[in-house]
C-alpha positions, 0 to 999 in steps of 0.5 A: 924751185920744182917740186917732183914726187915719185909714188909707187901707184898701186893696182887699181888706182886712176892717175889723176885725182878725180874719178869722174864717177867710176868709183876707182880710187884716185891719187887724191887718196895717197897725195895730199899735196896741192898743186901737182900733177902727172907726168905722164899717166900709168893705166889701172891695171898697171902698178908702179912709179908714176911722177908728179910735178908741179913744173909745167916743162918738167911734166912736159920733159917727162910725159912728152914723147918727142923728149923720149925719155926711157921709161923701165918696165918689168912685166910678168908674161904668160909663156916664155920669151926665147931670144927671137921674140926678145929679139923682136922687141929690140927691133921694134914691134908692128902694132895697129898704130904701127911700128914701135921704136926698138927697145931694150928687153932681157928676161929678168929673175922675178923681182923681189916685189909686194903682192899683188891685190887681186893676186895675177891668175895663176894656170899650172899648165902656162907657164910665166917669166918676167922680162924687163923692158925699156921703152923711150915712147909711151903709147896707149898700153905700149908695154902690154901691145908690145907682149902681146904681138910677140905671143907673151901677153902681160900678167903683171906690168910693174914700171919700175923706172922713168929717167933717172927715178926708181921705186926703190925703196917705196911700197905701194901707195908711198911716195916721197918729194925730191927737190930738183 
């Protein structure tokens, strides 16, 4: 039987379990269970729902981007989006490695989530809206390339959901087993 566990990866952890020398915490500081690895990977300055498994065709299901599996991220962005550039990541966004696949973006109320250590800049003169968005590909920094190329860089990048798999109710550095 496959093993899965969601953990909510706090700011500032690697997703793997060496540090290869960078002195940044690892999953090996939350998990202690053998055997299991990502499916997939979340940056360091991102936070949020990262998988692990100990099935090698689950991780490739969830991690490969041919299966394309929808990944929800919620991100704090500096200005704020009108519908064209909503519009614009719906369509698909040219990056340097060329066009992205279209995705599912709406402006959201800001989420109900844990501070952030170190807390996101703050400017009174910018201000900043969340928006959540949905992509079924998983480029190197997609979701903040993607911000960016419409004029609304990312502050905050929150992966809130991978396929059918939340956060809800996990708190950062948490995680719980699921037994497929």
């Amino acid at each position: 039987m496959s093993r899965l566990i969601l953990f909510n990866k706090p700011y500032g952890v690697l997703s793997q379990f060496t540090d290869e020398g960078s002195g940044h915490p690892t999953l090996a500081h939350y998990i202690d269970v053998p055997g299991v690895y990502p499916a997939g990977r979340l940056d360091r300055d991102s936070e949020g729902l990262l998988l692990l498994t100990d099935d090698g065709r689950l991780q490739a299901r969830i991690a490969e981007p041919r299966h394309k599996v929808a990944k929800t991220y919620w991100a704090q962005v500096e200005g704020e989006p009108d519908e064209a550039a909503l519009e614009e990541l719906r369509r698909g966004v040219r990056l340097k490695d060329g066009m992205t696949l279209p995705a599912q973006a709406e402006r959201i109320e800001s989420p109900a989530l844990w501070p952030r250590d170190p807390p996101v800049r703050f400017r009174k003169s910018v201000p900043d809206c969340w928006i959540s968005l949905t992509i079924r590909e998983g480029r190197n920094r997609q979701v903040r390339r993607m911000t960016a190329a419409t004029g609304y860089p990312t502050l905050r990048l929150v992966r809130w959901q991978v396929g059918d798999w939340t956060l809800e109710g996990l708190a950062p550095g948490e995680w719980r087993s699921v037994t497929l």
